[in-house]
C-alpha positions as CSV (number, residue, x, y, z in Angstrom):
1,X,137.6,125.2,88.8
2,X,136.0,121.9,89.0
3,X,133.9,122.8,91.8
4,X,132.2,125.1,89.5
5,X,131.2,122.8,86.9
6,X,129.1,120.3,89.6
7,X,125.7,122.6,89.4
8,X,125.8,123.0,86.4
9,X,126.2,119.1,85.4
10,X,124.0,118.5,87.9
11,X,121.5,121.0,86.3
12,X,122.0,119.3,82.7
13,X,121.0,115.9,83.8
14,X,118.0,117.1,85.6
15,X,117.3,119.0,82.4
16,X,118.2,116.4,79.7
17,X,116.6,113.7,82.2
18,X,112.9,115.5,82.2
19,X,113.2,115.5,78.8
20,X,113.6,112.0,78.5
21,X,111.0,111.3,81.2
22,X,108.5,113.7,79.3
23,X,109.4,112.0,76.1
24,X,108.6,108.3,78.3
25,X,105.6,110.3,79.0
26,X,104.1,111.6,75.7
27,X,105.0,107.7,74.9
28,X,102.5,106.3,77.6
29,X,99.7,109.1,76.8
30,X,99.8,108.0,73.4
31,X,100.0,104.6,73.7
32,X,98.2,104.0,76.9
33,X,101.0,101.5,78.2
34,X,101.9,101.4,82.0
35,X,105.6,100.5,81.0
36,X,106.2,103.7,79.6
37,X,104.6,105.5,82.5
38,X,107.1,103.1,85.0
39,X,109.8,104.3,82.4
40,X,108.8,108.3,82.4
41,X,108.8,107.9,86.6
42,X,111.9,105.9,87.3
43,X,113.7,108.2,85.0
44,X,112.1,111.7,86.8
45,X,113.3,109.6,89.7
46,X,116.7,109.3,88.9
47,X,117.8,112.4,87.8
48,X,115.8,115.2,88.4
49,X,114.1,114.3,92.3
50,X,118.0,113.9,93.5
51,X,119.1,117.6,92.0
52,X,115.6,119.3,93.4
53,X,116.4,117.1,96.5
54,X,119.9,118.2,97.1
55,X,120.0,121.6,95.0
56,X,116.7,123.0,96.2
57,X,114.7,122.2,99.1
58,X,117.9,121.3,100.9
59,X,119.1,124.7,101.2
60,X,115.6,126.1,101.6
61,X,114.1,124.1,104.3
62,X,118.0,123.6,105.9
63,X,118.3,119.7,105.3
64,X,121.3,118.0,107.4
65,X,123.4,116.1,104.7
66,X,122.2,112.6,106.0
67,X,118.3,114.0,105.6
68,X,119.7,114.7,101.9
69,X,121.3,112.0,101.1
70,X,118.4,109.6,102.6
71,X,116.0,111.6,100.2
72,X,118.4,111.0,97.1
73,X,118.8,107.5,97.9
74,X,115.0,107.4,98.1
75,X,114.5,108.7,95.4
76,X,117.2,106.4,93.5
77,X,115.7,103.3,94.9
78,X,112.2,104.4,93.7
79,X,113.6,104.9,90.1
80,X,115.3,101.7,89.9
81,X,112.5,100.0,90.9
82,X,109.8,101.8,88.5
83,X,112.4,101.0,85.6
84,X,112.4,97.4,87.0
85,X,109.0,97.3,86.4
86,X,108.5,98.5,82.9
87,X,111.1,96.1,81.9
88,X,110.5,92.9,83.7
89,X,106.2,93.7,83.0
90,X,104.5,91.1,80.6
């Protein structure tokens, strides 16, 4: 039974964190500040580039599970790093 609920968690951070990164987004079109552009990429980059990684193109283009998890760890150090840099930018 708790097998079953992993996708669809999975699914509902990607979902709630494009949301937030679109928010971040709409914040840095409006605004024109490069902080809120970091924010709306590190965000994308943590949560919804690991699920596309591992749910999606995985399975389609027949990723070993070290090619995944280097691509989600990518991905996770890029985030960090973006969200660094809107916070730590003068």
């Amino acid at each position: 039974m708790l097998a079953e609920l992993v996708t669809p968690m999975a699914a509902l951070t990607a979902a709630v964190g494009l949301f937030v990164s679109a928010q971040a987004y709409r914040g840095y079109r409006r605004n024109e500040s490069r902080t809120m552009r970091a924010l709306a990429v590190g965000v994308f980059c943590l949560t919804v580039v690991p699920f596309v990684v591992s749910s999606v193109a995985a399975p389609v283009a027949g990723l070993s599970d070290a090619r995944i998890l280097l691509g989600v760890s990518v991905a996770y150090v890029a985030g960090l790093g973006s969200i660094l840099y809107s916070l730590v930018r003068p």
